[in-house]
VOSE-998154 format. One record per residue: residue in one letter; x, y, z of N, C-alpha, C in turn. Coordinates in steps of 0.1 Angstrom, whole numbers, plus 5000, padded with zeros to 4 digits. Example, Ala and Ser with C-alpha at 12.3 -4.5 7.8 and 13.67 -1.06 7.14 Angstrom:
% residues 2
a513249435078512349555078513249675078
s512849785071513749895071512950005079
This chain:
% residues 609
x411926861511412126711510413326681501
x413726571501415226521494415226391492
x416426361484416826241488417926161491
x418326101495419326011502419525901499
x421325861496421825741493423025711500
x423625601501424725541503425125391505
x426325391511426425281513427825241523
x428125151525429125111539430425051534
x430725141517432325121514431925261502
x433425241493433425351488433525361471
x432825411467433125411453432125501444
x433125591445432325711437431325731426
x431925621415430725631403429225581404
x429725441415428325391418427425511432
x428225631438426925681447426625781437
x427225851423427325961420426025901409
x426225721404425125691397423525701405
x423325641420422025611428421725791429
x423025911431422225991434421826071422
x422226051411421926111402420326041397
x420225951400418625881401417625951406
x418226001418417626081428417026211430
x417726281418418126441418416726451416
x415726441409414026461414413526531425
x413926441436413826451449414226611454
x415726631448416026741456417026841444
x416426931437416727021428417727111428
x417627151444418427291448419827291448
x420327161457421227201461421827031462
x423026981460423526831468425526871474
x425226751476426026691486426926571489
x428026501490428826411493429426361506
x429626291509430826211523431026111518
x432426101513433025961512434625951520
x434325821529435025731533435425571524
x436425541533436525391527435825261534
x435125361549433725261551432525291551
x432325431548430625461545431125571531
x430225571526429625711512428125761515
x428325841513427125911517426326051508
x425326001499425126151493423926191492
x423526331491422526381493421626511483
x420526491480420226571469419126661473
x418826791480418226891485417226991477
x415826951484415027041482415027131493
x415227261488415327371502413927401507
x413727381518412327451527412027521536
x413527441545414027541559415327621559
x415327721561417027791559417627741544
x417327811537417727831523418827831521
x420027891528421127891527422127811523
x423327781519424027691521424727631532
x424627691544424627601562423527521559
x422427471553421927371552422527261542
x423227241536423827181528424227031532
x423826951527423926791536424926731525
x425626611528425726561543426226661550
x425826601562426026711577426926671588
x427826741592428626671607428626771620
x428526691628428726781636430126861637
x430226931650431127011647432926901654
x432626821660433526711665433926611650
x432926621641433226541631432726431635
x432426371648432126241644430926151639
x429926261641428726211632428126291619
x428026191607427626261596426326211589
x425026311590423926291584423526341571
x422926221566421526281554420526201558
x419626341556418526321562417426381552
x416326321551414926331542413726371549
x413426481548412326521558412126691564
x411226621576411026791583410926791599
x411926851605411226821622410626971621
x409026971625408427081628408427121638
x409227021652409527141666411227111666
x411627141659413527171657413327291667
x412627381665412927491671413227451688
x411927411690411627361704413027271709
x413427201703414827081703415727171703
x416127291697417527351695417027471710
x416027521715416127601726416727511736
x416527371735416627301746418427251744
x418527191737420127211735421027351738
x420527421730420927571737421627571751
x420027551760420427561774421627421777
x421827391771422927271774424227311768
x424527441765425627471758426127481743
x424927401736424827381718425027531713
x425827571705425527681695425427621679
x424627711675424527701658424927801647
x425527681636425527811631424527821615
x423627771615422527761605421427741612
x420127761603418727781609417927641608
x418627531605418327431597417927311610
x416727221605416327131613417227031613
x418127041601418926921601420226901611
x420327031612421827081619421227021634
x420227061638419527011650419526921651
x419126811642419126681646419926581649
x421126681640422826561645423226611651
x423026741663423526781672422826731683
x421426661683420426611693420826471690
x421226401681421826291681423026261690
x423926341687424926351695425326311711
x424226391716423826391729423026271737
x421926281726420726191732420726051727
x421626021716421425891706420325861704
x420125741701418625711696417325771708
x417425791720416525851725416125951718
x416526051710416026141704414926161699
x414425991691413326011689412226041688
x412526001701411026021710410426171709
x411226261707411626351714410726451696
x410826351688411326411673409126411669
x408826541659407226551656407926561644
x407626521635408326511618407626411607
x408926411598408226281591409626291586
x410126161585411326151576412226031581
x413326011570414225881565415325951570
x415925881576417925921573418925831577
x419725841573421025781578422225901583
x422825801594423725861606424825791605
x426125821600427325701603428125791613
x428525711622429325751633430725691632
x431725791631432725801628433625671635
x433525721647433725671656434025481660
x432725471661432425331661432025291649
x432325321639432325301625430725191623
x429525251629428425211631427625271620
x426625261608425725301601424025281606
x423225401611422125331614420625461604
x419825321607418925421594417825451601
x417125581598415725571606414525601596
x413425511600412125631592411425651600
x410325741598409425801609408225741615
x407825741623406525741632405325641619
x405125711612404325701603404625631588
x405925611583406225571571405825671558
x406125801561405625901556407025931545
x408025901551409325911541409525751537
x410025761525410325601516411625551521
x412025421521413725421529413825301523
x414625231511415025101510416425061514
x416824921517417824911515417824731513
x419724671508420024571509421224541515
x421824421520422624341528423224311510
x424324341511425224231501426824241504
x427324081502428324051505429024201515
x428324111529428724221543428824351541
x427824431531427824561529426024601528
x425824721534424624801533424424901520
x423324871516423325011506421825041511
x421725181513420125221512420025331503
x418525361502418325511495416925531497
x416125631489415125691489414625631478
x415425601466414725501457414925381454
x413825301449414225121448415325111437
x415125231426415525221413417025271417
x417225351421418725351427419725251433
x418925151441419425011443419424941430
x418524971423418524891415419924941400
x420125001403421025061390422725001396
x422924931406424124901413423824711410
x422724671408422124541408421324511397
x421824511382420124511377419624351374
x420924281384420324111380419124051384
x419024141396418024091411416824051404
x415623931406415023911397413523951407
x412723891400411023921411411423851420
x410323871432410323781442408923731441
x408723611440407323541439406623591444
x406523561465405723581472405423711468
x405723801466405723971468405223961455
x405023921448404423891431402723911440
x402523741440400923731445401023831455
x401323911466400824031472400524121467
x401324151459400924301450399824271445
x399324131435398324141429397324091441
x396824061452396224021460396124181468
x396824271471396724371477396724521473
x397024481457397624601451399024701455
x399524641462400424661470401524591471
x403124631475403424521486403824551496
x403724461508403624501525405024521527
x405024611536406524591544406724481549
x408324421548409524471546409824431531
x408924361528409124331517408824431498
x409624431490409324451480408924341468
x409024401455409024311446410224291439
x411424341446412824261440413224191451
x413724081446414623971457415624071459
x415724061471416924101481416824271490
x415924341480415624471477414624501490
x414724571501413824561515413224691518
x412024751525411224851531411924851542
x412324941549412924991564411025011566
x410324921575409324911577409225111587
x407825121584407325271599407525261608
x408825341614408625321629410225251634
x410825211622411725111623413025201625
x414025101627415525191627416325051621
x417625101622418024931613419424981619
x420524971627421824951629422824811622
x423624891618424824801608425824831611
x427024691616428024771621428924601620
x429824611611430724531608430224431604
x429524461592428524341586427224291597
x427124331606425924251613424924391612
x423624301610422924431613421324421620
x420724491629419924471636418624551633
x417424591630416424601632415524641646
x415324731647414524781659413324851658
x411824811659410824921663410825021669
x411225111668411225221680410025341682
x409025301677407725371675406425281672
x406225191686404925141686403425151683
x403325151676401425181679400325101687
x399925141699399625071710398025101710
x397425031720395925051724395825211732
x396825151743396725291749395025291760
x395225381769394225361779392925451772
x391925391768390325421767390425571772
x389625671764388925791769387525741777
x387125801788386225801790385225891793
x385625991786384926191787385226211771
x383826201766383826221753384726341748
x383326461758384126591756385026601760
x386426581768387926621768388426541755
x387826391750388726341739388726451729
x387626511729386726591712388226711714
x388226751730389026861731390026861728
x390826781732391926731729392726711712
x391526641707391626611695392326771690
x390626821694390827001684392127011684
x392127061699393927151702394627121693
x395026951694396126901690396426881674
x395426911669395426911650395427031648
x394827131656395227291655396527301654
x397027241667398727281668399727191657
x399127111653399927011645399927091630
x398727171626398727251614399227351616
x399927441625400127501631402027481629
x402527391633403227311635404027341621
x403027291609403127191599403727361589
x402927471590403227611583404527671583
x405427581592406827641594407327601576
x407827721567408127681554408627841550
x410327801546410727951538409827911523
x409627831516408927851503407227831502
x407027891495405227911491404727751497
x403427771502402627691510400927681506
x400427561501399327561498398727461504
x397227381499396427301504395927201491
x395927061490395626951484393926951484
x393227051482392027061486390926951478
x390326821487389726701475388326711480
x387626821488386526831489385526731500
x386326661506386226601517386826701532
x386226651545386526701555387626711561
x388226661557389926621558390826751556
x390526761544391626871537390626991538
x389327021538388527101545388927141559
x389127031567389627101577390927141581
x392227081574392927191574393427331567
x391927321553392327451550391527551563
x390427511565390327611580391427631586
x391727521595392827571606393727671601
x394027651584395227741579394827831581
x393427891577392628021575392628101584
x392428031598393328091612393728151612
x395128111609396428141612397328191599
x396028221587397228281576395728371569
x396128511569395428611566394928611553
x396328591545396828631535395628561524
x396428501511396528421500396828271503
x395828191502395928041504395427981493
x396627911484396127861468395527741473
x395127711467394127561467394127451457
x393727341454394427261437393527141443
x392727101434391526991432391926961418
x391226811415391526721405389926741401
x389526741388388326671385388226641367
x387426601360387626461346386126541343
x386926561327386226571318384626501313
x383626561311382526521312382526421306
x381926271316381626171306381026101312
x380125991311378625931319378725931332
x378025951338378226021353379526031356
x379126191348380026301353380326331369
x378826381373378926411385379126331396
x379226161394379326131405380826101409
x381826171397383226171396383726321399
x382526381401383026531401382626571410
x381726511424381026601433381826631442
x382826591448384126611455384926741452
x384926751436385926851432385026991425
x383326931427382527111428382127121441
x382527041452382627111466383927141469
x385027101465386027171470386227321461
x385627351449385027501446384727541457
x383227521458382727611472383227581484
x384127521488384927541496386027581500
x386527621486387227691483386727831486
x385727891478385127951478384828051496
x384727931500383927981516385028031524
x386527971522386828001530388128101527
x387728131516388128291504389628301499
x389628121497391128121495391128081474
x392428111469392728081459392627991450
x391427941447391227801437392027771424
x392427651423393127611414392927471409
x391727481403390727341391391527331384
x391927131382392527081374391426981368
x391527011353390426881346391326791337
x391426671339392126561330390926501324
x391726411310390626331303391426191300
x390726111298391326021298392525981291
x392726091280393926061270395426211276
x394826231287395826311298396426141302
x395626071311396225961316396925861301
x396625821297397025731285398925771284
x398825921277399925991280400826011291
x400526021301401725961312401525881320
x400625791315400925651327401825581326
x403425571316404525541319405425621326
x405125761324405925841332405825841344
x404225831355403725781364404225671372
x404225531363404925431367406525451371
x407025471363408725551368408725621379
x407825701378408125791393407725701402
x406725591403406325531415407625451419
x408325391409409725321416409525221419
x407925161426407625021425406524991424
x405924921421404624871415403624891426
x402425001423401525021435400325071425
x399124981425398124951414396825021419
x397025201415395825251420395225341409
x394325341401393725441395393525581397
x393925581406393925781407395325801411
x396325691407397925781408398225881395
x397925881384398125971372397426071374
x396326081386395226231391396626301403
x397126211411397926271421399226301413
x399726241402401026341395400626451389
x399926451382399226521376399026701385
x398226671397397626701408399026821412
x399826731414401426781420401726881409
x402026801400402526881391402127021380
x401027031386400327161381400527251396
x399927181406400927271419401727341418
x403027271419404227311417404527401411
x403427451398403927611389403827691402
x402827701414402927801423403427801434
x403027641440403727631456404727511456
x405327511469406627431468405827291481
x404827351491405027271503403027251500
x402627151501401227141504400727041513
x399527071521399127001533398326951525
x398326791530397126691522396226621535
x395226571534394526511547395026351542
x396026291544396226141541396426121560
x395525981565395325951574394525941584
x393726061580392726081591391525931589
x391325881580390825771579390925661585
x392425651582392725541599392525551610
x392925701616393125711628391725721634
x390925761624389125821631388525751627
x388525631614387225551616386725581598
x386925651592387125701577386125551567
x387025461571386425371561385225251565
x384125251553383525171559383125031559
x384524981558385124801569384924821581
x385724971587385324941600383524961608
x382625041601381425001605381324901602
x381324791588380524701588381524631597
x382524561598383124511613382424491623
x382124621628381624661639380324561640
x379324621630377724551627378024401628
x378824351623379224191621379424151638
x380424191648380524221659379124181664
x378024291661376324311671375624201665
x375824181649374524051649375223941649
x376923871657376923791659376023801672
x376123841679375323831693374023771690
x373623771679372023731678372323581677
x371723491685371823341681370723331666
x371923241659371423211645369923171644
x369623081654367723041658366823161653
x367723271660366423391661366723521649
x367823501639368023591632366823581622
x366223671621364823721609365323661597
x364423641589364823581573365623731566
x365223871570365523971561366724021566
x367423941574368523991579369723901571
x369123791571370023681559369823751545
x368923841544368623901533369723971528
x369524101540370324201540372124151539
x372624041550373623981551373823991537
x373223871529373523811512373823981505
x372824021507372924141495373924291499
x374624261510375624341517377324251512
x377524161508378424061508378724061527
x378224051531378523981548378423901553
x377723771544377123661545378723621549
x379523581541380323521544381423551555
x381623691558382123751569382223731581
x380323701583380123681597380923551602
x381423481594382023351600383323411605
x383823551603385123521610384823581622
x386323591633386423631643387723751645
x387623791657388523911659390023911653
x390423871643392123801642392323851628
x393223821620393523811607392323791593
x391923691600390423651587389723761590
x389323851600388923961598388824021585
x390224111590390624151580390824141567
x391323991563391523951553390123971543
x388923951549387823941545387424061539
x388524191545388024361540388724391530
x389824311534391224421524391724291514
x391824321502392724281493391424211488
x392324141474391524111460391323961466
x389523871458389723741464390723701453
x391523551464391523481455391223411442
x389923401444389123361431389423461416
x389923551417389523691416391023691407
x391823651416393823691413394223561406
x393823421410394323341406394123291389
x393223331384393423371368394023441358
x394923591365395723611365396823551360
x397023441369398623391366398523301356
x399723231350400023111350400723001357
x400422881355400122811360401122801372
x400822751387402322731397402422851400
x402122951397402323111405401923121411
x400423111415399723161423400123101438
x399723151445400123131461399123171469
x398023081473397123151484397223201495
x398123121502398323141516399323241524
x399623341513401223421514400523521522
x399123551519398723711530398923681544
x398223571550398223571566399323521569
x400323491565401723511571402423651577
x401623771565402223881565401923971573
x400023901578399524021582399023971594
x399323831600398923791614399523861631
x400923881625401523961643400924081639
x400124161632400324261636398624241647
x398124131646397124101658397624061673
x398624081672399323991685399824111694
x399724131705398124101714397124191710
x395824071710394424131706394024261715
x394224361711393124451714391624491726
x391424521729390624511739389324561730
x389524641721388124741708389024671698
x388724581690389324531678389124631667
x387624691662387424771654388824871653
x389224941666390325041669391524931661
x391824851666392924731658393124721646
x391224701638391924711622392224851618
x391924941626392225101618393825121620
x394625021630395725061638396424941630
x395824831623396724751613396724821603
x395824891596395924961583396925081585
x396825141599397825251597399125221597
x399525061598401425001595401324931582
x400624951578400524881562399924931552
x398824941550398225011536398325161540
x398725251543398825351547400225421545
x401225341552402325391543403225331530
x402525181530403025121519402625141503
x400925201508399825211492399825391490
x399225391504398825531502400225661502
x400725621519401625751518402925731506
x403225631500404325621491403725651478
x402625651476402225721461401525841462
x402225921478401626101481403126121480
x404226051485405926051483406126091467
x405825981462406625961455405726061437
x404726051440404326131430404226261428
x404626331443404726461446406326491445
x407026391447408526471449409026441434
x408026361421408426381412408826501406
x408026581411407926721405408326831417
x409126761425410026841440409026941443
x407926871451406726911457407326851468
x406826921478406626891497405126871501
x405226691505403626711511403626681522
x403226781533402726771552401326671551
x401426631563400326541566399826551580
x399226671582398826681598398026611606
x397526551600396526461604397426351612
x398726361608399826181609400726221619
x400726391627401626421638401026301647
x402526281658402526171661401726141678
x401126281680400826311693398926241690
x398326271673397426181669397426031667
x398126021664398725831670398525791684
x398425851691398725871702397225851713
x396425991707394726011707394325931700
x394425911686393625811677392625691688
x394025611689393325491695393625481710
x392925541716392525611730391325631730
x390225691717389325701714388025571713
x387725551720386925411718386125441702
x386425351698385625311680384225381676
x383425321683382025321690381725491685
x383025581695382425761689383425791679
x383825661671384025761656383125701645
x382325601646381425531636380125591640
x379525591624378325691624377525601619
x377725621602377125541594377825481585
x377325361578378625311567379325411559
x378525531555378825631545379325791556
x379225741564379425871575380425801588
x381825851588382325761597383125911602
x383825901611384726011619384026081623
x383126011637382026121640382826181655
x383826151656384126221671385326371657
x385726331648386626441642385326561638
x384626501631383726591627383226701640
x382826641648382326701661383226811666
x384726741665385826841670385827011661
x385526971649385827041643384127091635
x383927091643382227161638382427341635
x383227341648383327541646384227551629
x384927491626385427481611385027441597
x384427361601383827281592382327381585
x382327431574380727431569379827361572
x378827421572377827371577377027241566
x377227291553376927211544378127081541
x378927091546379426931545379726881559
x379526901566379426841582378626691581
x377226651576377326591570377126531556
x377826551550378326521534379126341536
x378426251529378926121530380726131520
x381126011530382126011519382325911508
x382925981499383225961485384025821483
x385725951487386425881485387325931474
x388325931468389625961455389625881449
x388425871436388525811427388225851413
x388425761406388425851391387425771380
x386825761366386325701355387425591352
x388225521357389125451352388125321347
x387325281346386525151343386525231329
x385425341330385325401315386425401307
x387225461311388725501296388825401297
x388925271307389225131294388425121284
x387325131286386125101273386025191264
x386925321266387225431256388925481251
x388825571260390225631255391325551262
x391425501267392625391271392925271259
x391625231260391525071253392725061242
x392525151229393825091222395325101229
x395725171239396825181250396925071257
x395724981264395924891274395924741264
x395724711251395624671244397224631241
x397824741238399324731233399624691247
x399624721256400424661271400024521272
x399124501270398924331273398924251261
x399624291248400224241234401424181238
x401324051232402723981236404223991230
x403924161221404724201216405124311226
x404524371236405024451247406224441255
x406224271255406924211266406724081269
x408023971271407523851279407023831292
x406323751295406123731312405923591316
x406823571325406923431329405923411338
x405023541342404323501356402523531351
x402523631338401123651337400523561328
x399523541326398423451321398123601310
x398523601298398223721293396723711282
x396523571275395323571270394123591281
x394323511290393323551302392823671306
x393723741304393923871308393123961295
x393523961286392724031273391123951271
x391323851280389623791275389123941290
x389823921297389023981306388624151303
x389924231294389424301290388324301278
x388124221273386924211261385924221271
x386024101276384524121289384324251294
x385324331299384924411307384424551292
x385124591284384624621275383324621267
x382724501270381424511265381124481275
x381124511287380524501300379824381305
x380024231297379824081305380524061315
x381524201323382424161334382424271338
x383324321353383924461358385524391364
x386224441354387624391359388224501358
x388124581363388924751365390124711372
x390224621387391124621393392224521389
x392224451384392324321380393124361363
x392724431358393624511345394624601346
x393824681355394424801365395924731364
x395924601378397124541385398224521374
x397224461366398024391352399124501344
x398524581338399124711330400124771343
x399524811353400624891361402124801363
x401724631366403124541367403924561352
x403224551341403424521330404524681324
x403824791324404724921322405824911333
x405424881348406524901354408024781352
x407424661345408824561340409124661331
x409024691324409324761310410624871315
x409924951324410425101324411525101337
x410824961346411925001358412224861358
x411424731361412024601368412824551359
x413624601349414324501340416024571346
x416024691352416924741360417224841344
C-alpha cells in the first residue's frame, strides 16, 4: 500500500510538504513528476516486485502517461499475459507497470477489466488531462479540491490540509458526523475538502472537471437454484483468497473469532501448508469480562483448530487513554467508533511480524450480517397483518423491540433512516444553539433508493455497502493499519462478490436476528468448525461505556474542559452533565461522548490545520 499526492501546477515545497505527510503510508521507497501542469508524488510500501522497477511515479515507455497509484491488482498477472499477446513487453514484475500499460491501450475501459482495491491518478501528457480513480468498493481513501482552476488530491485530508489551513468546518457535515458517526461521501468535514466517492473516477482537464460512476452496484437478476448460488459463492471467495495471497512480504490473518475471518483463515489453510500468524484483540478483566472477550477465546481455538500461529493482544483501558490522540491523527478525519484504538493497536503489534493481513470487512453487507436487515424484513411480514387483527402481544413485542415506531415506514429512505444513525432527539443537545440541522440526512441518503429494488431488504445491505462501509468502516481498516505500513486484503469485497451478493435473494441469507448469513455459512460448512457454524454474532466491540466510568474519566474530563479548547458548535456543559449521568449510570451516553471527545481531539490535533 502507499500513498499519493499532487496536483495540476507546480511547486515543489508544497508536494514535497503533502508527501512528507504521507510517508506513513509508504516507508520503502518514494518518488516525484513534476511538470508545470501536473506534480505528482508518491510514497511506497513494497509488496509486489520489491525492486526499484517498481518505483512510482510510473510512465509508460512513450512517456505519455504517468501514474501513482495506491493499491493492489490481484489478476495483473492475468492483464499483463493478455497485453503480452498484443505485443506489451515488461520490464518489472509490478502490478503497477501493468496498469499504465493497460491504461494506455484500453483507457478507462480497463476497469472493468481491474479485481483490486485502490486510488490513483493518471496525467496524460498528451492532452494534458488529470483523472483520478478509486475502487469498486472504496477500500483505498482519495480526497481532493477544486481551487482557483487547479486540482489537488491525495491519500490524506491532512495533506490538503497543510496547503489550506484556513478551510473552516462545514456545518452540514458537522450534524452528519454527529448523527451518523461518520461523514457520507462526497462530503467531508472541511469546506471545500471532498471524498472521490466508491466506484467513482473524476477527470480534470483545463480547469473543468467531471465525475463519473464507473462501478455500479445493481440488483442484478434473482438466483433461483439455491444450490448453484451456495456454489458459486464457494468457488468464488476460494479464488478471491486465493487471488488475495499474491505478496513478496510476510502474510497473515486479522483473526476476530467470528466466521468471516474464520473463514478465510480456512481457505488460507488450503492453500498455505506452512506457518499462518494470526492477531486477535481482547481487554483486560473487568465486569463482564467475558461478554467482551468471547470473540477473542474463540478466535484461540480457532486458532488453535486450524494449527495456525496465535497472536493474543490484551489492552486496558489506560492502553486507550494513552493513544487516543495518536489514533485520532492517524484517522485524518473524524470517524467516532470505540474499537478504533483496538484496530491501531491491533495493526500495530502485527506489524512486528507481517506486512499484508486478510480481514473479513464486508461480508455483512453483502450476506445479510446485520440485524436491521432481519428486523426490516419482520417489519415487511407483520405489515401484512391488518392492524384489526394484530394480537395485543405483538404490540407488546413491537414496544419492547423498539419497532413500534418503525412499522410506520415504507420501502425508501425512512427505512433506513429508522436503522442507521443517532436520533435526533439524541444529537440535538449536543449543540449549541442554531447548529443543529435535522433534515441534512435524507438529502444524503435518498438517490441512493432510486430505482427501488425489487428485494428492498437486498437494497439496504447494497446502500450500506456505498456508505457506512467505506466511509466508517473500510477507512478506519485504511487508515489505522497503514499507520503502522500494514497492508489489509479484504476478500470478501473482490468485485466478482458484488456481483453474487445481490443476485442472492435476502430471504437465504436471514436466519435469525442474532444469526444472519445463512446462505455464506452453508457455503462454507466444509470450513467452517463445527462449533461456530452456529455461534451468534457479536460483533467488534469493546468496554468503552466502562473506562468512561474508570480509567478514561479523568482523560475525557480534560477533553471536554473549556480549557481544552473553544467550540463554536458544541454545547460543552451539556455535554459533561451527560458525562456525570452516564457515570453514575442515571444515563448511557457512550456514543454521544464517544462523538464528542473524538471531534474535540481531532480540532486540536488535525482540524485547526
Amino acid at each position: 500500500m502507499c500513498g499519493i499526492n499532487g496536483f495540476t501546477f507546480r511547486d515543489s515545497e508544497a508536494l514535497r510538504r503533502m508527501h512528507d505527510i504521507t510517508k506513513h503510508r509508504g516507508p520503502d521507497d518514494e518518488g516525484f513528476f513534476e511538470s508545470d501542469t501536473c506534480s505528482l508524488a508518491h510514497n511506497r510500501l513494497s509488496i509486489i516486485d520489491l525492486s526499484s522497477e517498481g518505483r512510482q511515479p510510473m510512465k509508460t515507455p512513450d512517456g505519455r502517461y504517468v501514474i501513482s497509484f495506491n493499491g493492489e491488482i490481484y489478476n495483473y498477472r492475468e492483464i499483463r499475459r493478455e497485453l503480452e499477446t498484443l505485443g506489451e513487453t515488461f520490464r518489472s514484475e509490478s502490478d503497477t507497470e501493468v496498469l499504465v500499460r493497460a491504461w494506455s491501450i484500453w483507457g478507462e475501459a480497463v476497469l472493468a477489466r481491474l479485481n483490486g482495491m485502490f486510488a490513483f491518478a493518471i496525467w496524460d501528457l498528451e492532452q494534458e488531462e488529470l483523472t483520478l480513480v478509486r475502487d469498486h468498493a472504496g477500500i483505498k481513501p482519495l480526497y481532493y479540491r477544486v481551487k482557483n482552476e487547479a486540482l489537488l488530491f491525495s491519500s490524506s485530508m491532512k495533506a490538503l490540509r497543510s496547503l489550506d489551513d484556513q478551510a473552516g468546518i462545514d456545518p452540514v457535515s458537522l450534524n452528519l458526523y454527529f448523527r451518523f458517526l461518520y461523514v457520507p461521501s462526497p462530503r467531508t468535514i472541511i469546506s471545500g475538502i471532498q471524498k472521490l466517492p466508491r466506484g467513482h473516477l473524476l477527470r480534470f482537464k483545463k480547469g473543468q472537471i467531471q465525475i463519473v460512476e464507473w462501478h455500479k452496484i445493481e440488483e442484478g437478476q434473482p438466483f433461483t437454484n439455491r444450490a448453484e448460488a451456495r456454489t458459486l459463492l464457494r468457488e468464488t471467495l476460494s479464488d478471491a483468497v486465493n487471488l488475495q495471497l499474491v505478496s513478496d512480504r510476510p502474510l497473515g490473518v486479522f483473526l476476530s473469532g467470528g466466521i468471516d475471518s474464520t473463514a478465510l483463515l480456512g481457505l488460507m489453510r488450503e492453500r498455505v501448508p506452512g506457518t499462518i500468524k494470526t492477531f486477535s484483540i481482547g481487554y483486560e478483566a473487568t465486569e463482564e469480562a467475558g461478554k467482551y472477550n468471547a470473540d477473542f477465546e474463540l478466535a484461540k481455538r480457532t486458532a488453535d483448530y486450524f494449527q495456525a500461529e496465535h497472536h493474543p493482544i490484551v489492552l486496558s483501558g489506560r492502553d486507550i487513554v494513552d493513544a487516543f490522540p495518536t489514533v485520532i491523527r492517524a484517522m485524518d478525519e473524524p470517524v467516532s467508533n470505540h474499537i478504533q484504538p483496538s484496530t491501531y493497536f491491533l495493526a500495530k503489534y502485527a506489524r512486528e511480524e507481517i506486512v499484508v493481513a486478510l480481514g473479513g470487512d464486508g461480508a455483512d453487507e453483502l450476506f445479510g450480517g446485520y440485524s436491521r436487515y432481519w428486523l426490516s424484513a419482520r417489519i415487511d411480514q407483520l405489515r401484512k397483518i391488518p392492524a384489526s387483527l394484530r394480537p395485543a402481544w405483538l404490540f407488546q413485542m413491537l414496544r419492547k423491540t423498539g419497532l413500534e415506531k418503525k412499522m410506520s415506514t415504507t420501502h425508501d429512505v425512512n427505512r433506513f433512516l429508522s436503522f442507521m444513525g443517532q436520533k435526533a432527539g439524541d444529537v440535538q443537545p449536543l449543540f449549541n444553539p442554531g447548529v443543529f440541522k435535522e433534515d441534512v440526512a435524507r438529502e444524503i441518503f435518498a438517490p441512493y433508493f432510486e430505482p427501488a429494488w425489487s428485494d428492498f431488504t437486498n437494497q439496504l445491505m447494497a446502500v450500506d455497502a456505498q456508505t457506512w462501509l467505506p466511509d466508517e468502516s473500510l477507512v478506519r481498516s485504511d487508515k489505522l493499519t497503514m499507520a503502522h505500513g500494514l497492508e489489509q486484503r479484504v476478500p470478501f469485497l473482490d468485485p466478482r462478490l458484488f456481483q453474487i451478493a445481490y443476485r442472492i435473494p435476502s430471504a437465504w441469507k436471514l436466519d435469525t436476528r442474532e444469526l444472519g448469513k445463512q446462505i455464506l455459512r452453508e457455503a462454507l460448512q466444509d470450513v467452517l468448525p463445527a462449533y461456530l457454524y452456529n455461534e451468534k454474532k457479536r460483533g467488534f466491540f469493546s468496554p468503552a461505556a466502562k473506562w468512561l466510568r474508570g480509567d478514561m474519566l479523568l482523560f475525557a474530563r480534560e477533553v471536554l474542559s473549556d480549557g481544552y479548547g473553544e467550540d463554536a458548535y458544541i454545547d460543552l456543559p451539556a455535554v459533561r452533565r451527560m458525562l456525570d449521568q452516564h457515570v453514575s449510570k442515571q444515563g448511557y451516553f457512550l456514543n454521544q461522548i464517544w462523538s464528542v471527545l473524538t471531534y474535540r481531539i481531532w480540532m486540536r490535533e488535525v482540524g485547526k490545520g
